[in-house]
C-alpha positions as CSV (number, residue, x, y, z in Angstrom):
1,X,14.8,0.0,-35.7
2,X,11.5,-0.8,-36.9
3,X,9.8,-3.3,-34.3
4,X,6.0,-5.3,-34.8
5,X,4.3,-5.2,-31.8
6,X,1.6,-8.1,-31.2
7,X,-0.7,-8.4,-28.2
8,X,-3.7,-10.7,-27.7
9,X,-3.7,-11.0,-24.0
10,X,-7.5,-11.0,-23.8
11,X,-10.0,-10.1,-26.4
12,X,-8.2,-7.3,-28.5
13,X,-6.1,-8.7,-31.3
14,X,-3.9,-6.3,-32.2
15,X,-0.9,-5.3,-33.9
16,X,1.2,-2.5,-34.6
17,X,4.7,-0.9,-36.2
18,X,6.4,1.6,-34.3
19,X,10.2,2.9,-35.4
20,X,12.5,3.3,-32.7
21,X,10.3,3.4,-29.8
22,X,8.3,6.6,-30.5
23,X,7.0,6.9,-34.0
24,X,4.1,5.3,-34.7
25,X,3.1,3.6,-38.0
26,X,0.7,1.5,-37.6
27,X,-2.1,0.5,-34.7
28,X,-4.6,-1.8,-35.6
29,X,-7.1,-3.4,-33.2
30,X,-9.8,-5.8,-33.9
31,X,-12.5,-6.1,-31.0
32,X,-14.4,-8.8,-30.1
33,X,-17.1,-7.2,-27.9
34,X,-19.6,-8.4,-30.2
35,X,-18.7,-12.2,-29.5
36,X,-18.7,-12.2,-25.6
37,X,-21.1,-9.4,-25.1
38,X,-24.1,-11.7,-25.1
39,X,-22.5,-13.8,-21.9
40,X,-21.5,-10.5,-19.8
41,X,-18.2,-11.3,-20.2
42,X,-14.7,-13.0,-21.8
43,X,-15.1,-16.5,-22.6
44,X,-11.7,-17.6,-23.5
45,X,-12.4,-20.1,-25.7
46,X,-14.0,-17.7,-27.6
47,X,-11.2,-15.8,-27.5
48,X,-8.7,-18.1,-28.2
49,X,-10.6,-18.6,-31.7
50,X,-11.1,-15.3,-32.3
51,X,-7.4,-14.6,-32.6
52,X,-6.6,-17.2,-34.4
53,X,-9.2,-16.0,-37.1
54,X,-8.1,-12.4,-36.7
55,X,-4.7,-12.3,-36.0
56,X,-3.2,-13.0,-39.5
57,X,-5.4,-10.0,-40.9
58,X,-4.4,-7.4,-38.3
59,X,-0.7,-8.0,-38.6
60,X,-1.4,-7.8,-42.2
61,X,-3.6,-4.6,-41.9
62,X,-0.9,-3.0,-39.6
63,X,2.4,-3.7,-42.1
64,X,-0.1,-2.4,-44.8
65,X,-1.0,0.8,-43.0
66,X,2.5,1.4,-42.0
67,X,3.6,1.1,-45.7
68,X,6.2,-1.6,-45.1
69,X,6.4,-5.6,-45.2
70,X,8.2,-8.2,-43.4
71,X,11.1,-7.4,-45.1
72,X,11.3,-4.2,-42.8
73,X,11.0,-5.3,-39.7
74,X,14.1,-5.4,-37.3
75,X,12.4,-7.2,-34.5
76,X,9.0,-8.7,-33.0
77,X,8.0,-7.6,-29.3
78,X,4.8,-9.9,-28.4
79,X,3.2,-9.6,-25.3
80,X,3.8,-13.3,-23.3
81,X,1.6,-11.9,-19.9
82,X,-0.2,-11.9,-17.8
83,X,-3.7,-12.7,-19.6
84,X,-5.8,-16.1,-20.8
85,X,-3.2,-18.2,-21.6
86,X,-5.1,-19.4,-25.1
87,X,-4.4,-15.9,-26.0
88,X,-0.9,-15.4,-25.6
89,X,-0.5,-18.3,-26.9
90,X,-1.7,-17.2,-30.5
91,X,0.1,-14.0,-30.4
92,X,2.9,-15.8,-29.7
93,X,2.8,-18.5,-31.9
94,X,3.0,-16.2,-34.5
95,X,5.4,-14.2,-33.3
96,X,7.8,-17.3,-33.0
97,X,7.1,-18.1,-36.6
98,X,8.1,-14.9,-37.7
99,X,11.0,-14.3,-35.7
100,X,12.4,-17.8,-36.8
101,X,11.8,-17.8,-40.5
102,X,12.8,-14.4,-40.7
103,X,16.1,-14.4,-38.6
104,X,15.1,-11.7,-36.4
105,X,15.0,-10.9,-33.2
106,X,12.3,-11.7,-30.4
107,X,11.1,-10.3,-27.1
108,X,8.0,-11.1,-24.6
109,X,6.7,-7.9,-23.0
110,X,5.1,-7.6,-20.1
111,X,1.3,-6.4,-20.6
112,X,1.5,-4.1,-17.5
113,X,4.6,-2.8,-18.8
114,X,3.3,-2.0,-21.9
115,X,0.5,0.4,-20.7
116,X,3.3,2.2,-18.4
117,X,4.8,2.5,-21.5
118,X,1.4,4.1,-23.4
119,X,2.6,7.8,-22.2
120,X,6.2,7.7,-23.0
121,X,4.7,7.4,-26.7
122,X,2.6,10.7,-26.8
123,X,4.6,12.3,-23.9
124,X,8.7,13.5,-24.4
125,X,8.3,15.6,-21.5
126,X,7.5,12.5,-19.1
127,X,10.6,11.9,-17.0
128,X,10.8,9.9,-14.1
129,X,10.6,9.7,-11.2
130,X,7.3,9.4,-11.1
131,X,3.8,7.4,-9.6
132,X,1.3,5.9,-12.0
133,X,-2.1,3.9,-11.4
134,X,-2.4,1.2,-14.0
135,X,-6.1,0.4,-13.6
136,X,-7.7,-2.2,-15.8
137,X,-10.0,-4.7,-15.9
138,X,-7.6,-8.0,-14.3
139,X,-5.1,-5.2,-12.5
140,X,-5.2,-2.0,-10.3
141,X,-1.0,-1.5,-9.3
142,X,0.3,1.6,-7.7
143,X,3.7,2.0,-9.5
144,X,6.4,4.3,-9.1
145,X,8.6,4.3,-12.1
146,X,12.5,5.7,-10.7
147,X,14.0,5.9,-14.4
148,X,13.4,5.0,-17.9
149,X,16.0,2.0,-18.1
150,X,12.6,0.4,-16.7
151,X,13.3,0.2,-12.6
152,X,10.2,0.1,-11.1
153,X,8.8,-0.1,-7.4
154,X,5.1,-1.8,-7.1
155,X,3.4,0.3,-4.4
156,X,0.2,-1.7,-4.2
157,X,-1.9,-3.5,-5.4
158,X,-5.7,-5.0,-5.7
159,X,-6.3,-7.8,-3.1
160,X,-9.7,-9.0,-5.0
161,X,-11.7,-7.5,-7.8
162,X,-9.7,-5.6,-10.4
163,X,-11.8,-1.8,-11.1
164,X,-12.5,-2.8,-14.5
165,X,-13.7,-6.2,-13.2
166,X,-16.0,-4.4,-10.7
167,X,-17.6,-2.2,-13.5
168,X,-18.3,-4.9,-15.9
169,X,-19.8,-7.3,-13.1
170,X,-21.8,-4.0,-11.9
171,X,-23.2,-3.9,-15.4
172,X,-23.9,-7.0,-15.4
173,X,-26.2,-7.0,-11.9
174,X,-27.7,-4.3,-13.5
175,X,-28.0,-5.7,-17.1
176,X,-26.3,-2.9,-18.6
177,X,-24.5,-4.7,-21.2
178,X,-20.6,-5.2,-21.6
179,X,-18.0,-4.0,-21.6
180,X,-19.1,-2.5,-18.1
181,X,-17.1,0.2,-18.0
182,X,-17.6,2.9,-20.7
183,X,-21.4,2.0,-20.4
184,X,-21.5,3.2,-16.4
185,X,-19.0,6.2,-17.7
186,X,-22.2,7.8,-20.0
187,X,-25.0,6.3,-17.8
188,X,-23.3,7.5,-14.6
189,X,-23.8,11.8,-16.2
190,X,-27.3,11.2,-15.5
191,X,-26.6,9.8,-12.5
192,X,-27.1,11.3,-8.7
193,X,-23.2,10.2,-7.5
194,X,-24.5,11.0,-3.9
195,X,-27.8,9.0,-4.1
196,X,-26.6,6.0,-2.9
197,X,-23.7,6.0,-0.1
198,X,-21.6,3.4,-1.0
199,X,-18.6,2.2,0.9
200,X,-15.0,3.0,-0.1
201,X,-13.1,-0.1,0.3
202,X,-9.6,0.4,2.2
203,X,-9.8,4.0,1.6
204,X,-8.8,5.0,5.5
205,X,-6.0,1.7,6.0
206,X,-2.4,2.9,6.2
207,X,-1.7,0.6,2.3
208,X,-1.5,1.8,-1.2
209,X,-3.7,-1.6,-1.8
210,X,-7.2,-1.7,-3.2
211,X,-10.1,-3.6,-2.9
212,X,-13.5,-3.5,-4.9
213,X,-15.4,-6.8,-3.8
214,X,-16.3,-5.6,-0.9
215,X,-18.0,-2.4,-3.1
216,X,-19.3,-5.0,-5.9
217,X,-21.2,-6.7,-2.8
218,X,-22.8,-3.6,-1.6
219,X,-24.1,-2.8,-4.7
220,X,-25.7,-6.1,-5.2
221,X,-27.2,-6.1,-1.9
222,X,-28.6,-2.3,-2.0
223,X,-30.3,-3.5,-5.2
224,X,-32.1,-6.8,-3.9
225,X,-33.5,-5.0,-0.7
226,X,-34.8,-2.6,-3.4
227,X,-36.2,-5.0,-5.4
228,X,-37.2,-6.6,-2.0
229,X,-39.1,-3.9,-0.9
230,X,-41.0,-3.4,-4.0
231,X,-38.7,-0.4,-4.7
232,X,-38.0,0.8,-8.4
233,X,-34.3,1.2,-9.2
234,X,-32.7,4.2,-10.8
235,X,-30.1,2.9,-12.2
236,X,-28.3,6.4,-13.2
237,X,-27.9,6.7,-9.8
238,X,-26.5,3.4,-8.7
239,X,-23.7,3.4,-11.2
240,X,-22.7,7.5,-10.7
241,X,-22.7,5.7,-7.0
242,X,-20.5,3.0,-7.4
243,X,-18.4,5.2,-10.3
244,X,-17.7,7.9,-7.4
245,X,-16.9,5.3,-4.3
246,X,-14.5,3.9,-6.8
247,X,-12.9,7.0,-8.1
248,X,-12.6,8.8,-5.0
249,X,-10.4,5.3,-3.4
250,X,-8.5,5.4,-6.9
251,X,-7.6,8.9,-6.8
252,X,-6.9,9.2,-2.7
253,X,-4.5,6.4,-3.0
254,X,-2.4,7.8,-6.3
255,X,-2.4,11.2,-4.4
256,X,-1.1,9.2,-1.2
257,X,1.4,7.5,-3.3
258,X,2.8,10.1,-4.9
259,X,3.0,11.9,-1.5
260,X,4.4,9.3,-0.2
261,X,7.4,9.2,-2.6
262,X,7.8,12.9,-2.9
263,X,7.4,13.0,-6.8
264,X,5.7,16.0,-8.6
265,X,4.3,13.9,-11.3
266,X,1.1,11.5,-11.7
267,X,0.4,8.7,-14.9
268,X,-2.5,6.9,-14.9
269,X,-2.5,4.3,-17.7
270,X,-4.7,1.0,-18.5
271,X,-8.3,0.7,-19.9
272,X,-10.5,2.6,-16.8
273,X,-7.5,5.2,-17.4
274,X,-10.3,5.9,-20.2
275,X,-12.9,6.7,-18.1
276,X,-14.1,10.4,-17.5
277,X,-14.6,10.7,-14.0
278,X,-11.5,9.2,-12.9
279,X,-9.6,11.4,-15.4
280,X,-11.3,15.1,-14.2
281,X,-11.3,14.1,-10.7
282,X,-7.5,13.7,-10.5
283,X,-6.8,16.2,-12.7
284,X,-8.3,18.6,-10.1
285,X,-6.6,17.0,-7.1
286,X,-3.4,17.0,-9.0
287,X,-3.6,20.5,-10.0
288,X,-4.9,21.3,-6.2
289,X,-1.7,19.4,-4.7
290,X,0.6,21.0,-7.7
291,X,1.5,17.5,-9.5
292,X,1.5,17.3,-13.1
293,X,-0.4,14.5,-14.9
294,X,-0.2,12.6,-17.7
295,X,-2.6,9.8,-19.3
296,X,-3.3,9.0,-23.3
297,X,-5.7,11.7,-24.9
298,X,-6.6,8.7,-26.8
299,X,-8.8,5.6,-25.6
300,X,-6.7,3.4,-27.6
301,X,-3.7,4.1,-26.0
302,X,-5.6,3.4,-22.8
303,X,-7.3,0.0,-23.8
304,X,-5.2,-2.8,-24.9
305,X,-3.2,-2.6,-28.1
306,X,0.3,-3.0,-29.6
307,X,1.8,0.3,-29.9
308,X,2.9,0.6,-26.5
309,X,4.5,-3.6,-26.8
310,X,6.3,-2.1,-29.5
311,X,7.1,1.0,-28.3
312,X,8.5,-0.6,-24.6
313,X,10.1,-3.4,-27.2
314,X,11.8,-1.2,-29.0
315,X,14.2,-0.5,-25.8
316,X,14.2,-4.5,-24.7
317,X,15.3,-5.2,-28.0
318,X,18.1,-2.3,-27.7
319,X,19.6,-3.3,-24.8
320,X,20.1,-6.7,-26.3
321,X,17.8,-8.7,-23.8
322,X,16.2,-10.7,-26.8
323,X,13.8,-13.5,-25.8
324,X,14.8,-17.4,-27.2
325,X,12.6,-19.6,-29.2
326,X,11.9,-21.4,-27.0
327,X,9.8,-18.3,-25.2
328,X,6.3,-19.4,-23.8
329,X,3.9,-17.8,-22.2
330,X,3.2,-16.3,-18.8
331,X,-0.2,-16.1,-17.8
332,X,-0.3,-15.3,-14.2
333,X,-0.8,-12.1,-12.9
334,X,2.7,-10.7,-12.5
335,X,2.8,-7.0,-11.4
336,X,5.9,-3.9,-11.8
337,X,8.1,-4.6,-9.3
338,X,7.9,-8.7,-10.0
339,X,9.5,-11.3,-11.9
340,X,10.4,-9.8,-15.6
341,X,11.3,-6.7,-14.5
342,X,14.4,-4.6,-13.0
343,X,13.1,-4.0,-9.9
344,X,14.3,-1.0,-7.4
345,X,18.1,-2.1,-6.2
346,X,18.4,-4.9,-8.9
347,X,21.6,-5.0,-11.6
């Protein structure tokens, strides 16, 4: 089965072919950190028109690359959430169109899903049961996958500020430039991570919840008294700082959670999934506590694209749970564990 993914939750417009789960064709994505870098951030409208000029020519590009047309295709998996809802709502628009003038099927993925999915693609040796940390820019879940037909079991959550939302509005204080995060990553290896003794949110609480507000606060406030006191500001060392505080509650918490539910394997997936500390510092604690971990080798398959809404499509699609028509989208921040997925002890 031959399945085109299409996501456009936020600012990526992507699309991708990927044949029977595993194999894939195609993975285009076409960024638009040029349009919203200037305001520090997504504007959705932008967005919105963005993909409407882009999408077309990606789906395009991606049948191209994979050497196949419409003709091939057995089925459409599009993400429908969560995300800006002027987003989805191109992706899916066009997905729609397709699925009903070609007489094929149609399913809405989950976005969360999809980059829990991301290591079942480069990883055959990843078998539940196991923990993951899907860490992005609107979501930081603790997840503990029991089996592939897709049961899950939402540890815990953020209760604020995404990570990904606290490194872009760090760079932003600090007029760093966006998107936040990989900018702090190679700014942060000049960086003193012990300069500034930042707080780590939650870290001690008996929850697998996070929360980075609190940290996004302290950084802003250690920078005006600074600035108060007629202080200069290394910068290096602020964001190795706030990279560490954050890593070290990130990793603490996976490790907990994987203790917790007495697995021997760690994923980490989503778009800080890409960033370096976070990746060496738990690899060390998982090699230390004897887990084995998995996350993409490639920063594509960590950011947002349509591989991994293909690939998870692929086995929506399979077991017959095709999506109508009439399928909208859902915009609000649904996590594993929550409505649109088998959750542990459902049918």
């Amino acid at each position: 089965m031959i399945v085109l993914g299409i996501e456009t939750s936020c600012d990526e417009t992507a699309a991708a072919v990927v044949e029977d789960g595993k194999l894939v064709l195609s993975n285009v994505v076409a960024s638009q950190v040029d349009v919203h870098s200037i305001y520090g951030g997504v504007v959705p409208e932008l967005a919105s028109r963005k993909h409407i000029q882009n999408i077309v020519p990606v789906m395009t590009q991606a049948l191209n690359d994979a050497g196949i047309n419409l003709d091939d295709v057995d089925g459409i998996a599009v993400t429908q959430g969560p995300g800006l809802v002027g987003s989805l709502l191109i992706g899916i628009s066009v997905a729609k169109a397709i699925a009903y003038t070609r007489d094929i099927p149609i399913v809405g993925v989950n976005h969360l899903e999809g980059h829990i999915y991301a290591n079942y693609l480069e990883y055959d040796e990843l078998d539940p049961p196991f923990v993951i940390l899907v860490v992005s820019g609107g979501h930081t879940d603790l997840v503990y996958v029991g089996s592939r037909d897709r049961h899950y079991e939402k540890l815990g959550q953020t209760l604020d500020d995404a990570a990904g939302e606290a490194f872009d509005k760090v760079a932003k204080l600090l007029e760093l430039g966006y998107p936040g995060g990989p900018v702090i990553d190679r700014m942060a290896k000049d960086g003193n991570p012990e300069a500034v003794d930042f707080p780590r949110p939650v870290l001690h609480d008996h929850s697998l919840n996070f929360s980075f507000s609190g940290l996004k606060t302290a950084v802003l406030n250690y920078v005006t008294k600074e600035l108060e006191q007629g202080n200069s500001i290394n910068k290096a060392d602020v964001v190795a700082s706030f990279q560490a505080a954050v890593v070290d509650v990130l990793v603490e918490k996976t490790i907990r959670a994987a203790e917790m539910k007495s697995v021997n394997t760690v994923a980490l997936g989503g778009g800080v999934a890409a960033n370096s500390m976070l990746r060496e510092q738990l690899a060390e604690r998982c090699k230390k506590e004897g887990y084995k971990l998995f996350y993409p080798s490639k920063i594509i398959m960590c950011t947002d694209n349509a591989a991994m809404i293909a690939g998870i499509g692929y086995f929506i699609l399979k077991d017959g749970e095709n999506s109508e028509l009439s399928l909208s989208t859902d915009a609000f921040k649904r996590s594993v564990g929550e409505h649109g997925y088998k959750v542990k002890g459902s049918k």
